[in-house]
PAGU-990139 format. One record per residue (C-alpha): x, y, z; residue number from 1; residue in one letter. Coordinates in Angstrom, 1 decimal. Example, Ala and Ser with C-alpha at 12.3 -4.5 7.8 and 13.67 -1.06 7.14 Angstrom:
PT      xx      yy      zz    k  r
PT    12.3    -4.5     7.8    1  a
PT    13.7    -1.1     7.1    2  s
***
This chain:
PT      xx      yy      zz    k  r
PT   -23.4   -10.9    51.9    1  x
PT   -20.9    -8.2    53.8    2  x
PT   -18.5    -9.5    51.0    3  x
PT   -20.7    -8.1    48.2    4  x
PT   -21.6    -5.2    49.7    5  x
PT   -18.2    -4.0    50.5    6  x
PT   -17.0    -5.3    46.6    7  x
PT   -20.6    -2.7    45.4    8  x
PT   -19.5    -0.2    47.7    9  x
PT   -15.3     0.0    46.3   10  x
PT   -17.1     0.1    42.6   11  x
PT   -19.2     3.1    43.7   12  x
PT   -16.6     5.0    44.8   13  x
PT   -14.3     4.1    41.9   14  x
PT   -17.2     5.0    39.2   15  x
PT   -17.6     8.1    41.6   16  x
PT   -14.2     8.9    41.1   17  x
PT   -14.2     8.3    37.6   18  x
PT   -16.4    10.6    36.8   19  x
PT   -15.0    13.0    39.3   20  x
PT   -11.6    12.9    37.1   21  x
PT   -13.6    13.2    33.9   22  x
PT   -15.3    17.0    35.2   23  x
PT   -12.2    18.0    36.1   24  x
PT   -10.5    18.8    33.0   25  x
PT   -13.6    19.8    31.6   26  x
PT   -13.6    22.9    34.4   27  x
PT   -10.6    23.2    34.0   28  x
PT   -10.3    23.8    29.8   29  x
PT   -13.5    25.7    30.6   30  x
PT   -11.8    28.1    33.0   31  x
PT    -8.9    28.4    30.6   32  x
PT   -11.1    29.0    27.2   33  x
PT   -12.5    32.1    29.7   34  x
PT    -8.9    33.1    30.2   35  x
PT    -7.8    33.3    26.9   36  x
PT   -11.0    35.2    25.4   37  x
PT   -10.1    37.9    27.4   38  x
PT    -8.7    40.7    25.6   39  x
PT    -5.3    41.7    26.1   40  x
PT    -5.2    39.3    28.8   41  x
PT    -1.8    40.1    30.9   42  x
PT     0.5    37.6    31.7   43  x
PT     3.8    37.6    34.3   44  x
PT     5.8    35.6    32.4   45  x
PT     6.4    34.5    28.6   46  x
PT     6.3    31.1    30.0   47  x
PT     3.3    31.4    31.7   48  x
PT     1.9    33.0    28.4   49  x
PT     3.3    29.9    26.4   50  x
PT     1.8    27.2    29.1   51  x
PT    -1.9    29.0    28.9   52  x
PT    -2.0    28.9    25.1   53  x
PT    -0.5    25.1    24.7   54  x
PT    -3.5    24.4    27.8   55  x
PT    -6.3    25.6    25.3   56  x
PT    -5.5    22.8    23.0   57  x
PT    -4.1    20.0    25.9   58  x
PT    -7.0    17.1    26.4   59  x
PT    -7.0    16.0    30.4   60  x
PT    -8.0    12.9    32.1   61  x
PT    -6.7     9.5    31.1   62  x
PT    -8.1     8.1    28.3   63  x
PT   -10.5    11.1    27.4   64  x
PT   -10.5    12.1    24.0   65  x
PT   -12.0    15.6    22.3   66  x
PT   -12.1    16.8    18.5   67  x
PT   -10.9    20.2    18.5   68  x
PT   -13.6    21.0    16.6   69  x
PT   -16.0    21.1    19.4   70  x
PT   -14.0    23.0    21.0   71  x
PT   -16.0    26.9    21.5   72  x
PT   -12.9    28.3    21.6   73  x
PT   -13.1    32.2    21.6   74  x
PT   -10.3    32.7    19.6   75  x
PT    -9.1    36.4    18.5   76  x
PT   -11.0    37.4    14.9   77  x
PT    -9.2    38.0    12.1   78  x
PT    -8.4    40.8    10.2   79  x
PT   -10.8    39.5     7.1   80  x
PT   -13.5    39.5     9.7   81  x
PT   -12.3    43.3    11.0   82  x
PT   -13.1    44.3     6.8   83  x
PT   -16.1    42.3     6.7   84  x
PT   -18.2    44.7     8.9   85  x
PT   -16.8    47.2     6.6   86  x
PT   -18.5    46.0     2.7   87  x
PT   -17.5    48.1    -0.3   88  x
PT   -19.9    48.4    -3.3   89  x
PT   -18.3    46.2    -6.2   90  x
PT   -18.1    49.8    -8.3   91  x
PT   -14.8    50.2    -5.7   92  x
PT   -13.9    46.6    -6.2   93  x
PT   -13.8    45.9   -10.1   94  x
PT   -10.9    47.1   -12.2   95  x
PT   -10.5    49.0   -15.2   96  x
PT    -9.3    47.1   -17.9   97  x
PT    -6.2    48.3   -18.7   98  x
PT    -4.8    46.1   -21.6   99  x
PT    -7.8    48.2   -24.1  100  x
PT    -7.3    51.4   -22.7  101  x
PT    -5.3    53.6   -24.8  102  x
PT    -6.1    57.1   -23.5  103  x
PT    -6.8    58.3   -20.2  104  x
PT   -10.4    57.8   -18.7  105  x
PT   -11.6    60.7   -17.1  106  x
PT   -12.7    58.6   -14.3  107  x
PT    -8.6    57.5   -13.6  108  x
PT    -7.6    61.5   -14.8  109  x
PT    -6.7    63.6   -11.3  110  x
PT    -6.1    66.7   -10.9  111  x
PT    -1.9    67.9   -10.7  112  x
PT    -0.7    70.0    -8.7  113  x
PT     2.7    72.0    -9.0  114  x
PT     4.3    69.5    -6.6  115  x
PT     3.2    66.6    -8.3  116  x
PT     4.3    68.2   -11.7  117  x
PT     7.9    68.3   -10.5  118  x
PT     7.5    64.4    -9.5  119  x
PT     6.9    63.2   -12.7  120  x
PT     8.9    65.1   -15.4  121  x
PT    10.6    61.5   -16.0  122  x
PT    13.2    62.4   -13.4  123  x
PT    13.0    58.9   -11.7  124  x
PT    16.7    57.9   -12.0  125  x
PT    17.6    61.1   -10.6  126  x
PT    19.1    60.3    -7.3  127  x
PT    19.5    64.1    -6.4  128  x
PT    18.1    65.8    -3.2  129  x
PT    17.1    63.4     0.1  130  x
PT    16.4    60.2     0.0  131  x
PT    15.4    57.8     2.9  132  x
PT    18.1    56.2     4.3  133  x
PT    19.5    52.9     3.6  134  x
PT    20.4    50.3     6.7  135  x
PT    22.3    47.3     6.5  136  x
PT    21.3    44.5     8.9  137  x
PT    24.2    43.1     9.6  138  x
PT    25.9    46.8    10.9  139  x
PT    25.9    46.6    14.4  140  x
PT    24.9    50.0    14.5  141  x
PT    21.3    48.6    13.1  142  x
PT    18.7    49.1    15.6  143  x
PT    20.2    53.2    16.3  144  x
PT    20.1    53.3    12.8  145  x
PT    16.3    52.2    12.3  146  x
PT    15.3    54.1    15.3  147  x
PT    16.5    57.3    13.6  148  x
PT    15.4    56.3    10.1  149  x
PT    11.4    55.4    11.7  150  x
PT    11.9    59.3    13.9  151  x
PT    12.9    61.4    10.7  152  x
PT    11.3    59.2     8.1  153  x
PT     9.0    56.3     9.3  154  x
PT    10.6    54.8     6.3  155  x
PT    14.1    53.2     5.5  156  x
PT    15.4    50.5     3.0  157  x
PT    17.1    47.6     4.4  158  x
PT    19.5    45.6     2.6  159  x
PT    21.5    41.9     4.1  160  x
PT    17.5    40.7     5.3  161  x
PT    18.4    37.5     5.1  162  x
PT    15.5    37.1     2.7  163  x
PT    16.7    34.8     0.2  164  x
PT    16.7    35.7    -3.4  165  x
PT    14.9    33.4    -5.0  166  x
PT    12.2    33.6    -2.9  167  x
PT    12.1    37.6    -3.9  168  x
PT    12.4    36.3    -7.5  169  x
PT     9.6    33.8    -7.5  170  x
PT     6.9    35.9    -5.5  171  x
PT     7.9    38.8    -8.4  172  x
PT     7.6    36.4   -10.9  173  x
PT     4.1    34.6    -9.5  174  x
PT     2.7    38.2    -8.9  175  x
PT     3.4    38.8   -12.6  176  x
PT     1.9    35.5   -13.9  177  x
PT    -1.6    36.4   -11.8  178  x
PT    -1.8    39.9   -13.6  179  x
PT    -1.1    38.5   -17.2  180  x
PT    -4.4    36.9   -16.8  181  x
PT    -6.8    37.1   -19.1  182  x
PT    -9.4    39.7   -17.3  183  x
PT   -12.5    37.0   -17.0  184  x
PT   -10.0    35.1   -15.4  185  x
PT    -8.8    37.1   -12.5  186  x
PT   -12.5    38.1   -11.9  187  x
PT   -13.0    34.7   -11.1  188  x
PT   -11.1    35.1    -8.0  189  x
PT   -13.2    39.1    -7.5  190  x
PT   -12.9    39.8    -4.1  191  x
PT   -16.7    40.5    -2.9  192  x
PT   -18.3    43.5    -1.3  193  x
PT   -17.5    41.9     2.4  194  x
PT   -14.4    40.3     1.9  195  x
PT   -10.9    41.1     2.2  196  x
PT    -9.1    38.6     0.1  197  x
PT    -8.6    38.5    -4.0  198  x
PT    -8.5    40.6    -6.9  199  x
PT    -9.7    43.9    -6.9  200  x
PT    -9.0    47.4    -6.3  201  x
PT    -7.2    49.4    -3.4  202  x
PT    -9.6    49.0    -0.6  203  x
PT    -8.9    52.8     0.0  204  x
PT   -10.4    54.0    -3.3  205  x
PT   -14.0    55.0    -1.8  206  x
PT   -12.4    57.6    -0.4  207  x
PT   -10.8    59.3    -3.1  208  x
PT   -13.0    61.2    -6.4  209  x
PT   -10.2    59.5    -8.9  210  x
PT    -9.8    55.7    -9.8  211  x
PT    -6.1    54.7    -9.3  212  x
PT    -4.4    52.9   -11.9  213  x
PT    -3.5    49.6    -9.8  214  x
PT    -4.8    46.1    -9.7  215  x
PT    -4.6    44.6    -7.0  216  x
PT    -4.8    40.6    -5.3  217  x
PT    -4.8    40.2    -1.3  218  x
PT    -3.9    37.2     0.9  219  x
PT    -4.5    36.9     4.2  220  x
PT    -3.5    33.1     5.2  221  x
PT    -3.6    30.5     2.2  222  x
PT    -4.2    31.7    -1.1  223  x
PT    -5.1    28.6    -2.2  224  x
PT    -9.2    29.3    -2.8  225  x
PT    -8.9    31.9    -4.9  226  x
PT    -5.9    30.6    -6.6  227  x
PT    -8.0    27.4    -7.6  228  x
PT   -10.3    29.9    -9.2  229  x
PT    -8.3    31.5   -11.5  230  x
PT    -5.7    27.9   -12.2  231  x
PT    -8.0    24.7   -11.2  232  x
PT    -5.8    22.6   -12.4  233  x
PT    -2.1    24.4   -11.5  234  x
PT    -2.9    26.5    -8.4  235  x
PT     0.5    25.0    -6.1  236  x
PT     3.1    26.2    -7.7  237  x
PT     1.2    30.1    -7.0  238  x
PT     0.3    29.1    -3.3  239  x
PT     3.6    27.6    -2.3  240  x
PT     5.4    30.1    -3.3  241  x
PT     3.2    32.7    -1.3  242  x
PT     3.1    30.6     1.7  243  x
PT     6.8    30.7     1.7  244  x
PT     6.7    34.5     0.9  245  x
PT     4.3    35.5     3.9  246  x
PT     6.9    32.5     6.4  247  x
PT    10.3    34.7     5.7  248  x
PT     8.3    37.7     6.2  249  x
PT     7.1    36.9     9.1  250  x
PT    10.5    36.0    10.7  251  x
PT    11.8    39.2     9.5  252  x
PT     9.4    41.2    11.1  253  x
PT     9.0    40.1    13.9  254  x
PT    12.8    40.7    14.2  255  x
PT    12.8    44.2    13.3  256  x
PT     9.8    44.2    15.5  257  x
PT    12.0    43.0    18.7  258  x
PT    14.6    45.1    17.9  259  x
PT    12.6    48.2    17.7  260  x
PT    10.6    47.3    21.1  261  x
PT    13.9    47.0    22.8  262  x
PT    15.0    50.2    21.3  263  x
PT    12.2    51.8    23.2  264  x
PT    12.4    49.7    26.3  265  x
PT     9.5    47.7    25.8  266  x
PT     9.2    44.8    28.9  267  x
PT     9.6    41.2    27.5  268  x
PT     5.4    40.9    29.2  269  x
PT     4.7    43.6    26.9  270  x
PT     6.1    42.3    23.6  271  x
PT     5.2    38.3    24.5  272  x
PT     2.6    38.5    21.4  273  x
PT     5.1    38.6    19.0  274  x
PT     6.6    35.2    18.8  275  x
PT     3.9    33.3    20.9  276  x
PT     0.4    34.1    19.2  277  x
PT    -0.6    32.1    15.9  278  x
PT    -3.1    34.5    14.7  279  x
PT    -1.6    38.2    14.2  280  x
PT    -2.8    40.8    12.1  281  x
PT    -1.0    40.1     8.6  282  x
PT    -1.8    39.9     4.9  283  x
PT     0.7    40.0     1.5  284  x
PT    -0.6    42.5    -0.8  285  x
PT     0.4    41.9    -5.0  286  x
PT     0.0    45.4    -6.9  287  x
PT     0.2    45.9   -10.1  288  x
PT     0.7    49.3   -12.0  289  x
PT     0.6    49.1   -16.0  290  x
PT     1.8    51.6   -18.3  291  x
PT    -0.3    55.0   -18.6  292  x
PT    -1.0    56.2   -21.5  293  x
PT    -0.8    60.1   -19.4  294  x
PT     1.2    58.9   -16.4  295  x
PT     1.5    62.8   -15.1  296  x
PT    -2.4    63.1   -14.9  297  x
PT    -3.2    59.6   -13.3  298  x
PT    -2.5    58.3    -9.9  299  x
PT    -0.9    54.6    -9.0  300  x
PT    -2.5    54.8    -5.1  301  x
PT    -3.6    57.7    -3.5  302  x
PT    -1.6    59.0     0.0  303  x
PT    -2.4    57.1     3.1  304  x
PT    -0.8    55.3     6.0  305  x
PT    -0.9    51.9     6.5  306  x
PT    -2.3    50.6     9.4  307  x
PT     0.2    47.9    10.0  308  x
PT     2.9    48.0    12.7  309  x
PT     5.4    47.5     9.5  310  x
PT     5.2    47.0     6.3  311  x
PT     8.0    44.9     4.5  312  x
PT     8.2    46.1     0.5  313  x
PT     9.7    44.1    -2.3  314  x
PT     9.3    46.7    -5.6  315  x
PT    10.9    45.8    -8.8  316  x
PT    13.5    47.9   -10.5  317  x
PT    10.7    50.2   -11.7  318  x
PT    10.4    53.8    -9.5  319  x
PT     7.4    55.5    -8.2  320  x
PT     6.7    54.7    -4.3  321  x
PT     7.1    58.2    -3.0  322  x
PT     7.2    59.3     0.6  323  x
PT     6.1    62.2     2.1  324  x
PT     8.4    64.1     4.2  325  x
PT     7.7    67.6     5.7  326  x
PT    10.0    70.3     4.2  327  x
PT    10.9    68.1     1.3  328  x
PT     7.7    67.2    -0.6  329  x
PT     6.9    63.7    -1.8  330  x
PT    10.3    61.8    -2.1  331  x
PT    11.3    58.9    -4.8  332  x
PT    11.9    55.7    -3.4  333  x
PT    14.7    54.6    -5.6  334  x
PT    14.7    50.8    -6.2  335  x
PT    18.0    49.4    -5.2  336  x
PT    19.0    45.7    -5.7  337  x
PT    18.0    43.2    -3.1  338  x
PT    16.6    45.6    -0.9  339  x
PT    13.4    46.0     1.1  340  x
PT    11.4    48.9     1.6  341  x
PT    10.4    49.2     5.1  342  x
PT     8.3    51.8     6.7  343  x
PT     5.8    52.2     9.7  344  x
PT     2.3    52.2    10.2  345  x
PT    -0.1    53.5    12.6  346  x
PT    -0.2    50.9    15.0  347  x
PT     3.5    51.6    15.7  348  x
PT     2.9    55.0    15.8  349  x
PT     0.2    54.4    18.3  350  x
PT     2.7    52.5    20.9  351  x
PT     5.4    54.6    20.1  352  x
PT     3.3    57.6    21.1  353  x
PT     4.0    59.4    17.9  354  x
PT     7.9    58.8    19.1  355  x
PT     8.0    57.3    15.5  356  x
PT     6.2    58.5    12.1  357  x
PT     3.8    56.5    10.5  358  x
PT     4.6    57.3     6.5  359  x
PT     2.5    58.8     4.3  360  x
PT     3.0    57.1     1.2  361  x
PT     2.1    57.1    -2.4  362  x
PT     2.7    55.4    -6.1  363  x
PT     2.7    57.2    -9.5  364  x
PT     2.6    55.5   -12.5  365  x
PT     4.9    55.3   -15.5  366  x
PT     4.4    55.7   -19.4  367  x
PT     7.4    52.9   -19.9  368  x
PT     7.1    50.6   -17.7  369  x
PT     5.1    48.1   -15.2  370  x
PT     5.6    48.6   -11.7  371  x
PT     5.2    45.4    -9.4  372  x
PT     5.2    45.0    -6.4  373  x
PT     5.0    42.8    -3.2  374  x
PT     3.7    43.9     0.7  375  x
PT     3.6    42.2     3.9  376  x
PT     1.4    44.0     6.7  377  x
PT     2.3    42.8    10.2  378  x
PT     1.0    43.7    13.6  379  x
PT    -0.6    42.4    16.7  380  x
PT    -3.3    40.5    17.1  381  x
PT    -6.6    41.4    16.5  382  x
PT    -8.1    41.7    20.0  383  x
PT    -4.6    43.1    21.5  384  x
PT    -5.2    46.1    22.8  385  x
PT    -3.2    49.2    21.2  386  x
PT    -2.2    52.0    24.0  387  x
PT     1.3    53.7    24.1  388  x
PT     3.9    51.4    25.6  389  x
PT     6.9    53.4    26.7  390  x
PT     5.6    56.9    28.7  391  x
PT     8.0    60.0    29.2  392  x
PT     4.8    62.0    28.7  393  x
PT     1.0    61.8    29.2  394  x
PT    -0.5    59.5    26.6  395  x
PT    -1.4    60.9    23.5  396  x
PT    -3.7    58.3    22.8  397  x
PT    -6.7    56.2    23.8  398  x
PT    -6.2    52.6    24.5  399  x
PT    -8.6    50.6    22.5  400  x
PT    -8.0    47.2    20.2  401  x
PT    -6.8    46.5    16.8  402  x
PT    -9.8    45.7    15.5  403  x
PT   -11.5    48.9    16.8  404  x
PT    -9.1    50.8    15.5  405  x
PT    -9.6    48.5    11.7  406  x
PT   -13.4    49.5    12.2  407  x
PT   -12.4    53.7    12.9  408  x
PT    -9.8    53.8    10.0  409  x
PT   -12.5    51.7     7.3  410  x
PT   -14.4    55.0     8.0  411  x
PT   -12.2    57.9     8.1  412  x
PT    -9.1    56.7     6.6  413  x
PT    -6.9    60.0     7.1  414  x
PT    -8.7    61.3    10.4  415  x
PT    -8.2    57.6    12.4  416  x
PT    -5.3    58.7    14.4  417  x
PT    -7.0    62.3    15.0  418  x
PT   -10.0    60.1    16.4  419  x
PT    -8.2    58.1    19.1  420  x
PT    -5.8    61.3    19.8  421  x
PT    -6.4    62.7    23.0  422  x
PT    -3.6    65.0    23.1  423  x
PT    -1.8    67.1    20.8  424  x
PT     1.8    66.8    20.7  425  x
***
């Protein structure tokens, strides 16, 4: 009888213990979900960073098994959720369609002014008067070079990437295949009122009187859902090919990135984000400008700044990205071969603390020839809070997250930065 009660008792406390092993993971992964919902959540070391995000998805206790599914992670939102509490009426969604137009619609006819007369007088091969500079990667020089270029320019064209060039070729080539489309087929793939992927306009055109002449076709992730809309049955080649696209873009920002944070004297705590978090603010953006029929009286895509940190531009060998510098006026961006078009956003502007411009951009159109071209938008992550990084001064602006900052700018789309600012400089 003592024998049976002692072999019930050692059961007990193994069950007991059993179960004890089983909770503890489960706190545990609780505790660290809790951790990593925090925004901006600091961490001392990038290793420490790295060990808390591998711990979200590590499954503890022997022989305990989880679908990650179930998981309630609180993962950072993404930017197509940022431009989902921000619905456009499908008015500024649907384009014109430009293959029957053969005069200029008063609804796509602006109104010139001298300046813009003097940029468009067919002048685009004229490679007089300034011109943004042009920075070879390789030159050891580099990072001087593209601090100077994002101070005087927030805009510079870099050449020896290490972008490949078929992969330039093939995106240029894909972007050009989507646009040839028959019309009822690219509406197929319409981006809706809420969303923030597919073909449509600029999402900036609510806030401009004018229509641009542009189509446009935005990915943010896979492209393969709306792809499989417009091609059901040969979507893959159009998907790889911008999967591999958004991959080398990615690597090259987030080198230019590093080197620009270490040209400021950003901490290593302070950039971690950039090569340890999945889910960061990025998107490719096709555009398409046809021919005008009255290229001086209609407008490609209005001024604005992007909102990116950087934004890495392929453009084929046809002119009319134009950047604004004071002093000089609007300012040609001449295509040059195998070269990217590089310039800066707000975001950077923001952590910079206006150290660096953020350029104000625009595209005309042409009476000749298409215009194609290819953007990558990268930045943090959605729930990283922007504030400015490297202080000689009092902060110019107030700390709050990308998203917030998504939400401001969806509403005032030239007066965002004016709305955070709490200083002028």
């Amino acid at each position: 009888m003592c024998q049976l009660r002692e072999k019930e008792k050692t059961n007990r406390q193994l069950r007991e213990k059993e179960n004890t092993n089983f909770l503890i993971p489960v706190v545990k992964r609780k505790k660290r979900e809790r951790e990593l919902a925090q925004p901006h959540a600091t961490f001392s070391t990038r290793k420490e960073l790295k060990m808390k995000q591998e711990s979200a998805f590590t499954i503890y206790g022997a022989n305990q098994h989880f679908h990650l599914a179930s998981c309630n992670f609180e993962m950072a939102t993404t930017l197509s959720e940022a431009y989902r509490d921000n619905p456009l009426h499908l008015h500024h969604i649907i384009p014109l369609d430009f293959s029957s137009i053969r005069t200029l619609p008063d609804s796509h006819a602006w109104p010139q002014s001298e300046d813009d007369d003097d940029n468009n007088k067919d002048n685009y091969d004229n490679d007089d008067g300034p011109c943004i500079p042009i920075i070879d990667l390789m030159d050891p020089n580099a990072i001087e070079l593209i601090g100077l270029a994002c101070e005087q320019w927030g805009a510079f064209q870099l050449k020896n990437h290490g972008i490949p060039l078929n992969v330039m070729e093939e995106v240029e080539e894909e972007a050009k295949r989507l646009f040839n489309l028959p019309v009822n087929r690219k509406l197929k793939a319409l981006r809706s009122g809420g969303g923030a992927t597919g073909y449509g306009r600029a999402r900036i055109s609510p806030f401009f009187p004018k229509h641009m002449w542009h189509e446009g076709f935005t990915i943010m992730g896979s492209s393969c859902d709306d792809a499989k809309k417009m091609w059901p049955n040969d979507y893959a080649r159009f998907c790889n090919t911008m999967d591999n696209y958004q991959n080398q873009m990615k690597m090259l920002a987030e080198k230019l990135t590093n080197m620009i944070f270490n040209l400021l004297g950003v901490s290593e705590e302070q950039k971690a984000w950039i090569n340890t978090f999945p889910q960061l603010c990025e998107a490719v953006q096709l555009n398409f400008y046809p021919c005008c029929p009255e290229p001086n009286r209609a407008m490609g895509l209005a001024p604005h700044t992007d909102t990116s940190l950087l934004t890495i531009l392929h453009q084929n060998q046809t002119n009319g990205l134009q950047i604004f510098k004071e002093g000089a006026g609007w300012v040609p961006v001449h295509p040059h071969p195998h070269t990217l078009v590089v310039h800066t956003g707000d975001i950077l502007h923001i952590l910079s603390n206006s150290r660096f411009r953020c350029a104000l951009h625009r595209v005309m159109v042409n009476g000749l020839r298409q215009r194609y071209s290819m953007a990558y938008f990268y930045g943090p992550p959605m729930d990283y809070v922007l504030s400015p990084l490297v202080l000689h001064s009092l902060p110019l602006f107030r700390s709050l997250s990308v998203k917030e900052y998504i939400g401001i700018k969806a509403k005032n789309l030239g007066g965002a930065l004016n709305l955070i600012r709490m200083l002028q400089n």
